[in-house]
C-alpha positions as CSV (number, residue, x, y, z in Angstrom):
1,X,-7.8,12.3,-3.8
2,X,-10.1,9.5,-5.5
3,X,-9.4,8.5,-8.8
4,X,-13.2,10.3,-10.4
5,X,-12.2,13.5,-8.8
6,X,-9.2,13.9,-9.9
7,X,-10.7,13.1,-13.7
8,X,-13.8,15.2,-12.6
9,X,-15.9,12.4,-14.6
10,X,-17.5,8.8,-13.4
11,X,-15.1,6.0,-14.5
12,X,-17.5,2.9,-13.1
13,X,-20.3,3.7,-15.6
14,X,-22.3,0.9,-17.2
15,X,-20.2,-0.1,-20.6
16,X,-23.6,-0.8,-22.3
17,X,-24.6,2.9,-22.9
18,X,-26.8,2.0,-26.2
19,X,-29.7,1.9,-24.1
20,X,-29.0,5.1,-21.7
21,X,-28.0,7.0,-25.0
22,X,-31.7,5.8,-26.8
23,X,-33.4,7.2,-23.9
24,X,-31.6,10.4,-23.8
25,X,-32.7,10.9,-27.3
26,X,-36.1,10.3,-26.6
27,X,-35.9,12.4,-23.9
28,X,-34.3,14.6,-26.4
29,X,-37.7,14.5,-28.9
30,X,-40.0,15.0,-25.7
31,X,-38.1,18.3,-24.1
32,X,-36.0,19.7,-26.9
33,X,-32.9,19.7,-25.0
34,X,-29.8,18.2,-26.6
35,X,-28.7,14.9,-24.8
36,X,-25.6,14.9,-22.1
37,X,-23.7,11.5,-23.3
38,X,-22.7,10.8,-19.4
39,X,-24.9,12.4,-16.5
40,X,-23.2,15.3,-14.8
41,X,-20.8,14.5,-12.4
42,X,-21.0,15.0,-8.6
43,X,-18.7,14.8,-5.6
44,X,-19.7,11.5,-3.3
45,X,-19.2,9.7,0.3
46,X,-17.8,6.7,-1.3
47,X,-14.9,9.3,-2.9
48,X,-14.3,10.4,0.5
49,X,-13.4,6.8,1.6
50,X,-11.5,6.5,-1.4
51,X,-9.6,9.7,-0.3
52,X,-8.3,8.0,2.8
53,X,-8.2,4.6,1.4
54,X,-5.5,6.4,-0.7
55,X,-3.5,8.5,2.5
56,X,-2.9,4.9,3.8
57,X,-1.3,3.4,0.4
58,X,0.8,7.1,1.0
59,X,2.0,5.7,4.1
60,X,2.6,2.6,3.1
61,X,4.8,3.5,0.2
62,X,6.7,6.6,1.3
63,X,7.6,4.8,5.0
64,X,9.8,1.8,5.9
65,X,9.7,0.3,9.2
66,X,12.7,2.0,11.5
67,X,16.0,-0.5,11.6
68,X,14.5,-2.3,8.0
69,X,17.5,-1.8,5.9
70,X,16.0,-2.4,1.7
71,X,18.4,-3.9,-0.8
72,X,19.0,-1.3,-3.3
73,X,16.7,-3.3,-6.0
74,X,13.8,-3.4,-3.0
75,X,13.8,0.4,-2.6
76,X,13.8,1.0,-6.3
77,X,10.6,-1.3,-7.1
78,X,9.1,0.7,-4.1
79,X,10.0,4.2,-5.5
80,X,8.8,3.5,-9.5
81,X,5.4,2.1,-7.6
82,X,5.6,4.9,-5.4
83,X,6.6,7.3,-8.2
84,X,3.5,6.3,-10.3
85,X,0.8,6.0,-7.7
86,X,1.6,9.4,-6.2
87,X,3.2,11.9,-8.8
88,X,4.2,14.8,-8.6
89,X,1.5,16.6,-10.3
90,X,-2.1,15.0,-9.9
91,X,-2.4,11.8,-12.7
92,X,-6.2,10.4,-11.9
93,X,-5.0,8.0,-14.9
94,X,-2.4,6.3,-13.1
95,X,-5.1,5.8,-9.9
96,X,-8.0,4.6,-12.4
97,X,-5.6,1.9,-13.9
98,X,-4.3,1.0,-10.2
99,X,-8.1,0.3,-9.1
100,X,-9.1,-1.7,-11.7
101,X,-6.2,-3.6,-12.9
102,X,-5.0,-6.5,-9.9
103,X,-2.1,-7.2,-12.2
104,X,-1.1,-3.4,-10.7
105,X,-1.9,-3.9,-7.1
106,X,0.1,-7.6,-7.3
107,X,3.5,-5.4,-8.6
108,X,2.4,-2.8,-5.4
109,X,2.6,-5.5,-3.1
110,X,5.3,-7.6,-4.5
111,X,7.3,-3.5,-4.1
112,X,6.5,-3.5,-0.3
113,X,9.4,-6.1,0.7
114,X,9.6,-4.0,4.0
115,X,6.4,-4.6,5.1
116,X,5.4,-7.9,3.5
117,X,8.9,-10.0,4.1
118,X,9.0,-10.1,8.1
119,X,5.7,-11.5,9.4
120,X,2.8,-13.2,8.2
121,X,0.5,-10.6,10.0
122,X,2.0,-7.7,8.3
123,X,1.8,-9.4,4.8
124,X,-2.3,-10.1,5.2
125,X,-2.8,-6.6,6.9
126,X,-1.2,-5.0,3.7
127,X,-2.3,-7.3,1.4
128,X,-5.8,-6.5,2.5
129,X,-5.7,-2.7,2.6
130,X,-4.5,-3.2,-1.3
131,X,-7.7,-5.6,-1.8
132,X,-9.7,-3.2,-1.1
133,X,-9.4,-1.3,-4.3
134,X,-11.7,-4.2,-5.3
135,X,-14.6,-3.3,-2.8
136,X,-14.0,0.6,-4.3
137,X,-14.7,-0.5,-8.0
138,X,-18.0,-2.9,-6.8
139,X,-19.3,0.2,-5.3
140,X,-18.5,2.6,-8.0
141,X,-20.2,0.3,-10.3
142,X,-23.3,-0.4,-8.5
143,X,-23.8,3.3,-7.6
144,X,-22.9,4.8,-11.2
145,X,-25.5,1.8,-12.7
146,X,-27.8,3.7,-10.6
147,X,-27.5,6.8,-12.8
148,X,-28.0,5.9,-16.3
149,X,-32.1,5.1,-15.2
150,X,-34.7,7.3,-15.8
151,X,-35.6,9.7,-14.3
152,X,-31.7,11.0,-14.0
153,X,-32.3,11.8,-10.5
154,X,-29.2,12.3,-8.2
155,X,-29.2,8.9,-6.1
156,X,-26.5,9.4,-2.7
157,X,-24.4,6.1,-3.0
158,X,-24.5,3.4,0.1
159,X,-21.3,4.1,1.1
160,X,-21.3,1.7,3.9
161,X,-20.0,-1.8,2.8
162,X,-16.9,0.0,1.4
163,X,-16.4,1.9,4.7
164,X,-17.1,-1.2,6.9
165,X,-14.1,-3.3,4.4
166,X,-11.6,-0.3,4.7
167,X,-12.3,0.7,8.5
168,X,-11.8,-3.3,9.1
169,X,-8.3,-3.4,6.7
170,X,-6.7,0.0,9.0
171,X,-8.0,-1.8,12.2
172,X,-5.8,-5.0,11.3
173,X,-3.1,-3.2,9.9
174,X,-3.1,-1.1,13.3
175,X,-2.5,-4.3,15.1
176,X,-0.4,-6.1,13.1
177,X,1.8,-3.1,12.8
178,X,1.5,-2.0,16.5
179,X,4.7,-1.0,18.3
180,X,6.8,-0.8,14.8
181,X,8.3,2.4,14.2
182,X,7.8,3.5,10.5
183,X,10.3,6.0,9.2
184,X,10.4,8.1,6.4
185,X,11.9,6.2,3.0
């Protein structure tokens, strides 16, 4: 599940909100209504692509390829990665911080020894379905800019750029990976 449904609230919102807060409140002294600090929030296409930008992270962290045998230490760093990524109940915290921070996505990669140790191929493939938590946050940004201008109107986001990078990261994953057998860790 993407990161702003799980918190139900945009994350990628301008940080200056001084001047979408001033025209609330003259919006405020025109209609009468009391101002909403942060528009209403609404389901988009670009959390669907999120949504299975995140089943693939799934599968990278909860599968091994068959006959890879981990150190102990290897499949540890995989399971606390693993562990806080995917817990058990929901945490959209844990996904928001993953997105943004490539300090987090550097530790996720450096805790994929299985996939990332063998073959060149498999390293950039992996490496570059991880980057794309980048082209997520670019997107989120420019769309949510979007909705802190008058007049509030509910824009759709142009999903395609962000769909075009991930579609691109399985498709070279897909062949780099092609005729391993993946196993459940």
């Amino acid at each position: 599940m993407a990161a702003e449904v799980m918190d139900l609230e945009y994350l990628f919102l301008p940080v200056d909100l001084g001047t979408f807060l001033l025209r609330k409140m003259q919006a405020l002294s025109i209609s009468g209504n009391p101002p909403s600090i942060r528009p209403p929030f609404r389901y988009n296409r670009i959390h669907d692509v999120e949504s299975i930008w995140w089943c693939g992270l799934y599968l990278l962290f909860f599968n091994v390829a068959k006959g890879v045998k981990e150190t102990s230490q290897e499949s540890s760093a995989r399971q606390v990665t693993t562990a806080a990524l995917f817990p058990a109940a929901p945490n959209g915290c844990a996904r928001d911080l993953f997105l943004i921070d490539g300090r987090k996505q550097e530790n996720a990669l450096g805790s994929l020894t299985w996939a990332t140790s063998s073959e060149l191929s498999h390293t950039v493939a992996v490496v570059n379905i991880i980057m794309v938590a980048g082209e997520f946050v670019n997107a989120y940004e420019t769309f949510e800019a979007c909705l802190v201008e008058p007049p509030d109107q509910y824009v759709a986001p142009d999903s395609f750029q962000v769909h075009s990078k991930l579609a691109v990261a399985f498709s070279e994953a897909e062949k780099a990976f092609n005729g391993i057998e993946i196993e459940e860790a």
